[in-house]
NUTORKE-654141 format. One line per 10 residues: number of its first residue (from 1); their letters; for each residue x, y, z of N, C-alpha, C. Coordinates in pm, 1 decimal. Example, Ala and Ser with C-alpha at 12.3 -4.5 7.8 and 13.67 -1.06 7.14 Angstrom:
BEGIN
1 = AS = 1319.0 -569.0 780.0 1230.0 -450.0 780.0 1320.0 -330.0 780.0 | 1285.0 -225.0 708.0 1367.0 -106.0 714.0 1290.0 3.0 787.0 $
***
This chain:
BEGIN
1 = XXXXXXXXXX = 82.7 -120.7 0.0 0.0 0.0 0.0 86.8 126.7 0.0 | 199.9 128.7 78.5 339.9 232.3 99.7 355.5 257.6 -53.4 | 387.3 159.3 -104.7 461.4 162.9 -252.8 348.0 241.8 -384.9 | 223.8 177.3 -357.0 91.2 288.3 -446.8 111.1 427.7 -417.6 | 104.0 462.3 -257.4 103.8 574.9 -263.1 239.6 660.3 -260.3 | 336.8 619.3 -239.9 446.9 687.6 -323.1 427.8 677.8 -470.4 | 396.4 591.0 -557.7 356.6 596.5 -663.4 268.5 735.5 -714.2 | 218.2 783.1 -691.8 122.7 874.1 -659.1 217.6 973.5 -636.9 | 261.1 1024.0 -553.0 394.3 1109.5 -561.6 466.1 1098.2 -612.8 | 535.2 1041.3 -669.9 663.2 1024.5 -725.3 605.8 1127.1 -887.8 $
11 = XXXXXXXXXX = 452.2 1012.0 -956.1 433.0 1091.7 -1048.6 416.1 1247.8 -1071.7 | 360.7 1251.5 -943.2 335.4 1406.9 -983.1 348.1 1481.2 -857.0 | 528.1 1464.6 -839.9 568.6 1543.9 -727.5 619.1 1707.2 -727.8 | 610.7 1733.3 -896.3 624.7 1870.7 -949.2 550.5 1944.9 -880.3 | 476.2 1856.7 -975.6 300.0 1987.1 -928.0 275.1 1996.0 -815.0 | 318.4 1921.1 -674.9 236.7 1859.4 -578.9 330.1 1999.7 -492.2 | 438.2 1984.2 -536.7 577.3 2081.0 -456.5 549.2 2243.2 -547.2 | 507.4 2267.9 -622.1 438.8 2391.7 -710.3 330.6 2427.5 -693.1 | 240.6 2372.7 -604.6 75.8 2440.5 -529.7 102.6 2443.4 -368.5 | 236.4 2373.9 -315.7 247.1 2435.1 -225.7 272.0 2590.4 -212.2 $
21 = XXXXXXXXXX = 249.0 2672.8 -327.8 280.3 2823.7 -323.4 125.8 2879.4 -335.9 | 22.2 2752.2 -354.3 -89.1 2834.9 -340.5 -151.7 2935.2 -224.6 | -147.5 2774.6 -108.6 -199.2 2858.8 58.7 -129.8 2981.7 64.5 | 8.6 3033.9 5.8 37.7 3155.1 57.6 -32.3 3246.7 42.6 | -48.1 3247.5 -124.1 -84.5 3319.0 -177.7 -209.4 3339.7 -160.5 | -280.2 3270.1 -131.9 -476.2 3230.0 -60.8 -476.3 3311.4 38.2 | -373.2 3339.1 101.5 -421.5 3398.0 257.8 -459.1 3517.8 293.1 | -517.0 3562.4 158.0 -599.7 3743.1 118.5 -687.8 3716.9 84.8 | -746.4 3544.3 81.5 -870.3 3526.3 37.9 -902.9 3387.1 113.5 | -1063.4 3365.6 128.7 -1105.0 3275.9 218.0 -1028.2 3142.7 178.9 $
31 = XXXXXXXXXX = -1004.7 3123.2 349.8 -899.1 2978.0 358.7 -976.6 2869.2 254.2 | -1071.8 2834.7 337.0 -1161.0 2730.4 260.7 -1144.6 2699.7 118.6 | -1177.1 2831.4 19.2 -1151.0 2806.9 -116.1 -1053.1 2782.3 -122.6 | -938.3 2830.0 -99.8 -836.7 2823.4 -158.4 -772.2 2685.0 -110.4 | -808.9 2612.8 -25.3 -819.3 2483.8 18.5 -859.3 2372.1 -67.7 | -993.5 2391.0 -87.5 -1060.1 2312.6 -148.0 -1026.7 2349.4 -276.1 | -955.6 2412.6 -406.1 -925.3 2450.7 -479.2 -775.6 2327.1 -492.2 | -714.4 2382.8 -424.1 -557.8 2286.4 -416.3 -614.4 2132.5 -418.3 | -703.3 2117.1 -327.7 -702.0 1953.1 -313.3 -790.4 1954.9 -441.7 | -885.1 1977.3 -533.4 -955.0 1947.8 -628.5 -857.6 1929.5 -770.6 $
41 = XXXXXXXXXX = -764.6 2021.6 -773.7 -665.7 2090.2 -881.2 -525.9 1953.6 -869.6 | -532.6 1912.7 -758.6 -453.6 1792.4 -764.4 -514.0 1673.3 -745.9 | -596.8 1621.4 -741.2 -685.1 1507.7 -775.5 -694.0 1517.2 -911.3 | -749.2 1625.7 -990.9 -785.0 1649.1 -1142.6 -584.8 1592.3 -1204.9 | -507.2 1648.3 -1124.4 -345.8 1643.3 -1198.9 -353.9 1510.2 -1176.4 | -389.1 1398.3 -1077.8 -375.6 1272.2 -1064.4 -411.5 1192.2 -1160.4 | -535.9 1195.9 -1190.3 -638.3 1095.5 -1303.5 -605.3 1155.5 -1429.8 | -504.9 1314.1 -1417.8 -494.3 1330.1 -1586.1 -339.4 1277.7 -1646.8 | -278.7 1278.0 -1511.6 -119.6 1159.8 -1522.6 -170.1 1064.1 -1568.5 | -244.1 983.2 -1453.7 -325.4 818.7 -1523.1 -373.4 844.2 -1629.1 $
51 = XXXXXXXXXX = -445.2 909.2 -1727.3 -491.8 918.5 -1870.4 -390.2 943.0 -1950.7 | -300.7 1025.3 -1927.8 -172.2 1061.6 -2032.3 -69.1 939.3 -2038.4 | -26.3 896.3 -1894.3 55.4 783.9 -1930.7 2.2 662.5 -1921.9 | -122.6 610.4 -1902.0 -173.2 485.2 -1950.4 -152.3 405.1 -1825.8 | -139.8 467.5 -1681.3 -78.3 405.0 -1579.6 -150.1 239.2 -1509.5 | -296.8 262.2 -1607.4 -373.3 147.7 -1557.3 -352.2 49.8 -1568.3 | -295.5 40.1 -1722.1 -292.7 -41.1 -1778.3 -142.5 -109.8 -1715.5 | -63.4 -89.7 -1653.5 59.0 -85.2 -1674.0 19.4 -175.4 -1498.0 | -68.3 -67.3 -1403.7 -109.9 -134.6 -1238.8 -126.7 -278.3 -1291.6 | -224.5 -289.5 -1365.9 -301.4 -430.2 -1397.3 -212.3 -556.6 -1455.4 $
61 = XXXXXXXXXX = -93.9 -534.8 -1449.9 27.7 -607.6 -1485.8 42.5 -646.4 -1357.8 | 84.6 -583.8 -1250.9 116.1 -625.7 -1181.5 9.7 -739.3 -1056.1 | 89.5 -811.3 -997.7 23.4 -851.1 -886.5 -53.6 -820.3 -784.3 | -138.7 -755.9 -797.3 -181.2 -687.4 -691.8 -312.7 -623.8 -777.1 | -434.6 -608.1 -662.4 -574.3 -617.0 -704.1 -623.8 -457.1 -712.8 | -722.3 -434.1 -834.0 -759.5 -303.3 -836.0 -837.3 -252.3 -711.9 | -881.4 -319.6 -586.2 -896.0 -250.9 -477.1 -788.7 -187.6 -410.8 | -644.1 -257.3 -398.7 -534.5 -226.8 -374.8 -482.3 -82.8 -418.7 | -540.1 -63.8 -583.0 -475.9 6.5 -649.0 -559.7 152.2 -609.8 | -698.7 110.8 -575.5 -774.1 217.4 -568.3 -788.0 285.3 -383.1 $
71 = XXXXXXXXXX = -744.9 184.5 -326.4 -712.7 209.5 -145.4 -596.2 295.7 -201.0 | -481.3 267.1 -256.8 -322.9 371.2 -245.8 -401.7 499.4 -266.9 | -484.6 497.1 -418.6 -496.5 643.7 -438.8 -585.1 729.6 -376.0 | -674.0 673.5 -304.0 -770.7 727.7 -191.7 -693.4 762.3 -51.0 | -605.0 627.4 -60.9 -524.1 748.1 105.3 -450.2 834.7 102.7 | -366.0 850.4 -39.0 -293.0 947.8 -76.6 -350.2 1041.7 -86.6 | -468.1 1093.4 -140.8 -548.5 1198.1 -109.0 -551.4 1233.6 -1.3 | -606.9 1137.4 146.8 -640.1 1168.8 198.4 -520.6 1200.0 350.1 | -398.6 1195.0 286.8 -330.3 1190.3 356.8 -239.9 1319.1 320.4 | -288.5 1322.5 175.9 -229.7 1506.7 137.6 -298.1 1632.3 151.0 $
81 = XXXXXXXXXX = -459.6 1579.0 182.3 -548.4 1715.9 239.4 -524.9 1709.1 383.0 | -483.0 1615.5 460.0 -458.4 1630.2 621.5 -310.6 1742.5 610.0 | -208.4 1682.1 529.0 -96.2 1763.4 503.3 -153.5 1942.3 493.8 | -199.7 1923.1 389.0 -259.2 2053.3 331.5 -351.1 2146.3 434.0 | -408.6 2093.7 506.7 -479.1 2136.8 606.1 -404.6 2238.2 691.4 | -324.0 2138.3 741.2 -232.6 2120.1 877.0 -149.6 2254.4 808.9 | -43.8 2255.2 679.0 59.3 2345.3 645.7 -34.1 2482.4 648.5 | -173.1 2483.6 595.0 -251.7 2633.2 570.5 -208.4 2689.6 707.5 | -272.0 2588.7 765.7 -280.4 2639.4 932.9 -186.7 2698.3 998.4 | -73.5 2626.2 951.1 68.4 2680.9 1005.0 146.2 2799.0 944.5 $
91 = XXXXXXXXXX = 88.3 2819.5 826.3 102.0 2961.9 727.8 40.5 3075.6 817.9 | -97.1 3063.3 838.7 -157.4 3184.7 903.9 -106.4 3208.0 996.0 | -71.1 3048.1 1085.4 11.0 3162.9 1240.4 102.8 3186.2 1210.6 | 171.5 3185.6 1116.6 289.2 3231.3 1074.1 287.8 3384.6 1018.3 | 177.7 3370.1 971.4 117.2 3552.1 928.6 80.0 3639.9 1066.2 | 72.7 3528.1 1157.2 -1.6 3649.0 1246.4 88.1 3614.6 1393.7 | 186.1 3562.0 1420.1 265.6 3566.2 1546.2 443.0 3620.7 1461.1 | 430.2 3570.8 1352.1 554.9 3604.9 1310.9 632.4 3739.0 1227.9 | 492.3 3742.9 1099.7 510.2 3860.7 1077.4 450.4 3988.4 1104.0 | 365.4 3981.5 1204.7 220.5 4080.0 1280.4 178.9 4130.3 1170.9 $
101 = XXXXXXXXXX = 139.1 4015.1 1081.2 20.0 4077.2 999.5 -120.6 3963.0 991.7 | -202.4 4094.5 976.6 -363.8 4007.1 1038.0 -363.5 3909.2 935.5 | -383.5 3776.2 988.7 -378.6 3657.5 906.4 -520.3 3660.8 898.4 | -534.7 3527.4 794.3 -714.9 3460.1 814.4 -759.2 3407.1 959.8 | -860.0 3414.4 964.1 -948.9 3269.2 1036.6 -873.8 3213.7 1059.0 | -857.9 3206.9 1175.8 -756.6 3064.6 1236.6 -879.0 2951.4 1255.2 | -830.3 2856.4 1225.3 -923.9 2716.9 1246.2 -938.0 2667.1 1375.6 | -1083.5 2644.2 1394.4 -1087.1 2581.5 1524.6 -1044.7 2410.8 1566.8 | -1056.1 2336.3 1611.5 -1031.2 2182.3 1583.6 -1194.7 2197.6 1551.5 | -1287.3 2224.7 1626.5 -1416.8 2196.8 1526.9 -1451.9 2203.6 1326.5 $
111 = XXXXXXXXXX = -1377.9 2296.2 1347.3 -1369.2 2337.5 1200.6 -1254.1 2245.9 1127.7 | -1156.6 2200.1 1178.0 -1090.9 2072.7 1105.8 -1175.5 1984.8 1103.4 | -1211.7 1960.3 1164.7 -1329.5 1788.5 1150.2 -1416.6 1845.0 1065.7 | -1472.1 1938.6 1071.7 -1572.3 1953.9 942.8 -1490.8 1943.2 804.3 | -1427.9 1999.9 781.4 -1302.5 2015.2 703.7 -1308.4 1901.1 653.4 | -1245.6 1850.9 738.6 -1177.0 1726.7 634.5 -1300.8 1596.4 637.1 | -1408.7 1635.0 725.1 -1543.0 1563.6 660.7 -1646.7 1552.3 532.5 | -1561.9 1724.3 503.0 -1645.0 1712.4 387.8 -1497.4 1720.4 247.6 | -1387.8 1664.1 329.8 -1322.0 1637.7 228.6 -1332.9 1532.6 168.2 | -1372.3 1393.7 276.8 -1406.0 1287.1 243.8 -1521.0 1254.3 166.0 $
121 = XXXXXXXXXX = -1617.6 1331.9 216.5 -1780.5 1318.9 113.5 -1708.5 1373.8 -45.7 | -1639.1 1505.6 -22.9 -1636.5 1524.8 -158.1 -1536.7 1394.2 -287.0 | -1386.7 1368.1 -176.4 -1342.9 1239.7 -245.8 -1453.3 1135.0 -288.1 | -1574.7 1117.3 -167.4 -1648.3 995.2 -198.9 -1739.7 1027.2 -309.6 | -1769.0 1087.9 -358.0 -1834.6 1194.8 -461.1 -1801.4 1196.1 -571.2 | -1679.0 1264.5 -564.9 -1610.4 1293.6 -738.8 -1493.7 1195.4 -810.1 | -1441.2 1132.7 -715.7 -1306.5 1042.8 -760.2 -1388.3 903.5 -798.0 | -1520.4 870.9 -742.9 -1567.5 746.5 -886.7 -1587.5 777.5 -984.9 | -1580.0 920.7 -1021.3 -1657.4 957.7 -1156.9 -1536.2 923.8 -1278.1 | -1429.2 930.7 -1198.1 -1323.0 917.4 -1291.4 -1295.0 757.7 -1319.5 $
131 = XXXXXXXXXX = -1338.0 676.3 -1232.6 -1321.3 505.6 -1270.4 -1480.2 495.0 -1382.6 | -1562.1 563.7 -1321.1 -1745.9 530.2 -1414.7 -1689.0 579.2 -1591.5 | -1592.6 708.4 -1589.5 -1619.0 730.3 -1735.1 -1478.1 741.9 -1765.3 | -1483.8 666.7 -1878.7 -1363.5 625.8 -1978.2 -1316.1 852.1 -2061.4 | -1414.5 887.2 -2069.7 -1389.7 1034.5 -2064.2 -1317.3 1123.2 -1959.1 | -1217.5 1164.0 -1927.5 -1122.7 1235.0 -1841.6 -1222.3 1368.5 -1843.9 | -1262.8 1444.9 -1958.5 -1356.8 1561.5 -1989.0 -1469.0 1546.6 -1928.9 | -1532.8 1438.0 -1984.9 -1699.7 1407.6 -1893.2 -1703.8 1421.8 -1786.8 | -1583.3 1341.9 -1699.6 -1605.6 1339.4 -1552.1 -1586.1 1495.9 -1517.5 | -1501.5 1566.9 -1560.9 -1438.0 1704.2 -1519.2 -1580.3 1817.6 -1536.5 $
141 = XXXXXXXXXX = -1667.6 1771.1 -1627.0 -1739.6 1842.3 -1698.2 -1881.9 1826.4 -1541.3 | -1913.9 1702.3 -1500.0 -1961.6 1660.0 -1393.4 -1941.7 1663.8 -1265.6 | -1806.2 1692.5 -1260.8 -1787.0 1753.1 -1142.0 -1740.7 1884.5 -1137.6 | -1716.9 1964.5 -1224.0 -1749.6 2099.1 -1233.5 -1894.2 2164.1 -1207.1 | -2013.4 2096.7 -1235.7 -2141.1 2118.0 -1200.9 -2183.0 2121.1 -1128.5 | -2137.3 1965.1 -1066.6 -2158.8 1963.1 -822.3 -2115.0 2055.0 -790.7 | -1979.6 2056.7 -830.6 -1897.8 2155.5 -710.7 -1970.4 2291.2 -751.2 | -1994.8 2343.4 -852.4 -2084.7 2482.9 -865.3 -2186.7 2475.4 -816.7 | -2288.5 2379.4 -790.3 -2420.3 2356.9 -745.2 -2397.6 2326.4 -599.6 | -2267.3 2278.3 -542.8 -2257.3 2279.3 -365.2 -2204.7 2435.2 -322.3 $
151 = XXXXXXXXXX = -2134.4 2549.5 -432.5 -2075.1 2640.9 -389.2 -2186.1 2719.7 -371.9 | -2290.8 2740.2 -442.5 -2430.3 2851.2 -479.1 -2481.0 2800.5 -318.4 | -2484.8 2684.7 -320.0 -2611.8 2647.1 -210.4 -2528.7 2699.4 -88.1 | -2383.1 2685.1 -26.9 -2318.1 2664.5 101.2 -2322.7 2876.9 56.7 | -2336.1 2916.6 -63.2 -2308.4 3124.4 -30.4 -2489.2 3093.4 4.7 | -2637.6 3064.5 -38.8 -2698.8 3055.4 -18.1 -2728.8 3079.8 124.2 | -2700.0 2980.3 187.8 -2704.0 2946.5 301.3 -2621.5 3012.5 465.3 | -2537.1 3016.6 381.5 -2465.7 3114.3 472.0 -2446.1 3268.0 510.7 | -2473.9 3298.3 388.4 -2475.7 3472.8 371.0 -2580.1 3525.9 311.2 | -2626.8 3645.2 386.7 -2705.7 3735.6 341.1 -2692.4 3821.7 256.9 $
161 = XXXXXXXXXX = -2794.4 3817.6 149.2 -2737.6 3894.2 47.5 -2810.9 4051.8 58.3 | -2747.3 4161.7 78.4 -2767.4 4289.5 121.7 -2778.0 4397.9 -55.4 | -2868.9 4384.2 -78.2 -2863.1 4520.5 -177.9 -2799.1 4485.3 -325.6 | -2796.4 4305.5 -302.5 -2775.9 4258.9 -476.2 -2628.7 4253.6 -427.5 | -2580.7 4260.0 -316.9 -2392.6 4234.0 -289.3 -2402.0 4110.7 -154.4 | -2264.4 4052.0 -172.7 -2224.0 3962.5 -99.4 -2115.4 4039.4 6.8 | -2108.6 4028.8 122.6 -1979.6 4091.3 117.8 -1913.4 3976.3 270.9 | -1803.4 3963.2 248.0 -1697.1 3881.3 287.6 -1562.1 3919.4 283.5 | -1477.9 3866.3 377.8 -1335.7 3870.5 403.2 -1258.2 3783.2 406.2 | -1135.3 3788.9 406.6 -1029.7 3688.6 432.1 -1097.4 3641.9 587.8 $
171 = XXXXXXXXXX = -1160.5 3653.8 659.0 -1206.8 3613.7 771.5 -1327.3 3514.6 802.7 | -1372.6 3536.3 674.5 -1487.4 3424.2 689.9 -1447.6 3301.2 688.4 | -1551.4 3196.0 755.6 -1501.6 3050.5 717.9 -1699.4 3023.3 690.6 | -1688.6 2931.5 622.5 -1822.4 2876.7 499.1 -1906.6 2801.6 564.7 | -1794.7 2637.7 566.2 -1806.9 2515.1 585.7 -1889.0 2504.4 690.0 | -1841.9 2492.8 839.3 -1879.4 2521.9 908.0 -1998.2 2556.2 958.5 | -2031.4 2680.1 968.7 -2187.8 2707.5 945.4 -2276.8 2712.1 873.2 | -2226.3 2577.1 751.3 -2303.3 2553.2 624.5 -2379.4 2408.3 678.5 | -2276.2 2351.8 730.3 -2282.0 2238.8 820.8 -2373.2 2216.5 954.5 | -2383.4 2341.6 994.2 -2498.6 2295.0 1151.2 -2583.2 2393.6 1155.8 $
181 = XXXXXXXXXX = -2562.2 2443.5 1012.6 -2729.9 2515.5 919.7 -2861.2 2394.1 868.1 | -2754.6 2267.5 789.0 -2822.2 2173.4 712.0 -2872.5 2111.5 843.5 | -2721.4 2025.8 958.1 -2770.7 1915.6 1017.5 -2792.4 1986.8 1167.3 | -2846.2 2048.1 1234.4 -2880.2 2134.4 1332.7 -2845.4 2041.9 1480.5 | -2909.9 1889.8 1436.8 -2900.3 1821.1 1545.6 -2795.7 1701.3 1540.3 | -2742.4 1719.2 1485.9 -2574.0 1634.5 1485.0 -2447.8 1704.0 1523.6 | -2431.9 1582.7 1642.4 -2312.8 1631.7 1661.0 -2175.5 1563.2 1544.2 | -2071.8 1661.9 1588.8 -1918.9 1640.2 1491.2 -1924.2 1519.1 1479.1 | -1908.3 1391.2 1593.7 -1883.9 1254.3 1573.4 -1969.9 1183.6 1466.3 | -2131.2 1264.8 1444.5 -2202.8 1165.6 1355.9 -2172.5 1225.7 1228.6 $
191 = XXXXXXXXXX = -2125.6 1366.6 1248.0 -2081.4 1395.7 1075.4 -1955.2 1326.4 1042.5 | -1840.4 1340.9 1110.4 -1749.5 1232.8 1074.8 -1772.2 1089.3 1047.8 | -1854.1 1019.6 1107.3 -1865.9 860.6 1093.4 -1958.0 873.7 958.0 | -2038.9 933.0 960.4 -2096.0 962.5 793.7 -2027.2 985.9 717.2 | -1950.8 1055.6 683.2 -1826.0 1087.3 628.9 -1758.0 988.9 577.5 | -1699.7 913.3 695.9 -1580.5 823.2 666.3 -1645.7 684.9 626.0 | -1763.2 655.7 648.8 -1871.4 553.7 619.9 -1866.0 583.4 482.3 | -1932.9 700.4 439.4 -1931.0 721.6 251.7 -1783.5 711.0 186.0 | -1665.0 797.9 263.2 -1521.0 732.5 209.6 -1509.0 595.1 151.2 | -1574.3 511.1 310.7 -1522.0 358.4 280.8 -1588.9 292.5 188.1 $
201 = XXXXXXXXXX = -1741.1 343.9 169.5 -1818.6 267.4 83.9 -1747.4 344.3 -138.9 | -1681.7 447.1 -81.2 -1683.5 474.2 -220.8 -1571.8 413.2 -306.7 | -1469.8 382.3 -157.6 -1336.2 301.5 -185.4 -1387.2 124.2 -286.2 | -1477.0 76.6 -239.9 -1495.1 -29.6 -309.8 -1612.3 -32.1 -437.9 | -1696.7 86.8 -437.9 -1754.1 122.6 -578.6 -1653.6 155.0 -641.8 | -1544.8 230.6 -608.6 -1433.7 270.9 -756.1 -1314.6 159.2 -782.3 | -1362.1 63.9 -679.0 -1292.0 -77.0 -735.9 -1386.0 -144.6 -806.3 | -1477.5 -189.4 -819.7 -1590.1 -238.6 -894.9 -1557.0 -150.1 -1013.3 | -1577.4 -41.6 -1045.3 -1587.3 55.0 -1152.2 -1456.9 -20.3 -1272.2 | -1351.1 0.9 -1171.4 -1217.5 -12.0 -1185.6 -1207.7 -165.6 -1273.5 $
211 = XXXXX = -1242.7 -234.6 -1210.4 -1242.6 -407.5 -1239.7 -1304.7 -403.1 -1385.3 | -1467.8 -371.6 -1384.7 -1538.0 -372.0 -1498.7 -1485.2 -271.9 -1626.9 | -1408.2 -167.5 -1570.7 -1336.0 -93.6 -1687.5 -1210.1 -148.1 -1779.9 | -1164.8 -242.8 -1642.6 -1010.3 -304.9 -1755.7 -1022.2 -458.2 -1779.5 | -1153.8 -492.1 -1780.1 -1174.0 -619.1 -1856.1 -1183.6 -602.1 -2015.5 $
***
């Protein structure tokens, strides 16, 4: 499993070491996006390595089963938005104990668990779309639509719209009170186990997907 997900890095450790210059640059604009932006923008660089160099075809040689293949690339995700999380975090206090300038939103630990709960729904979400369609475009084209149709609903929901304007800061955070707007009477633990419940169940639909695609 070590060896998949270095696999996974190794391919695309350019890019992976070249959006670490995003969070900096994010930190004049809400954490969240610019969060969820990095982890989307490198999932999309992942499955478009696997389409350019044919990497499937090449897994399926080897010994080892397309659940295998599809567990590496699901923890690697999920082990580079914990990264990603964690470094934002350490940027802002770095903006705001080091260089005394007003950083973002510092994150609460409540707001990590949401975080990375709905990092998992969204992995469980969009990364089968890329085993369901033999199209790299289709899927991109489909999950360009959710993610526009979850962004409208979470500004919906969260902000008041005053006089035909939105108005917001590097200070806002979204997620959060997008989250115990919808589920009012859940606590963090049942959004996480939901969460990681849809992770696990999506881990073996995009092996199924996976199987029936390279027969």
């Amino acid at each position: 499993m070590f060896s998949l997900v270095m696999k996974d890095y190794y391919i695309d450790r350019s890019v992976l070491v070249g959006m670490l210059v995003l969070p900096i640059l994010g930190m004049g604009f809400i954490l969240e996006f610019t969060y969820f932006l990095l982890i989307g923008s490198i999932i999309i660089s992942l499955f478009y390595s696997d389409s350019k160099t044919k990497i499937e075809v090449f897994n399926t040689s080897l010994p080892i089963t397309s659940l295998a293949i599809v567990k590496g690339r699901y923890l690697f995700i999920l082990l580079l938005a914990i990264f990603l999380l964690v470094f934002q975090w350490g940027i802002a206090l770095i903006f705001d104990f080091t260089l005394n300038i007003s950083s973002p939103y510092h994150y609460q630990w409540e707001d990590l668990i949401i975080i990375l709960s709905v990092v998992l729904g969204m992995t469980a979400v969009l990364v089968p779309l890329f085993y369901l369609f033999k199209s790299l475009y289709l899927a991109l084209t489909i999950q360009f639509l959710l993610l526009l149709t979850f962004s409208i609903t979470v500004f919906e929901v969260v902000f008041q719209v005053q006089d035909g304007w939105i108005y917001f800061d590097n200070q806002t955070i979204l997620l959060p009170p997008f989250i115990r707007e919808i589920m009012p009477f859940q606590g963090l633990p049942v959004i996480a186990v939901i969460a990681a419940s849809s992770y696990y169940l999506s881990i073996h639909l995009s092996s199924r997907l996976l199987q029936k695609r390279l027969r």
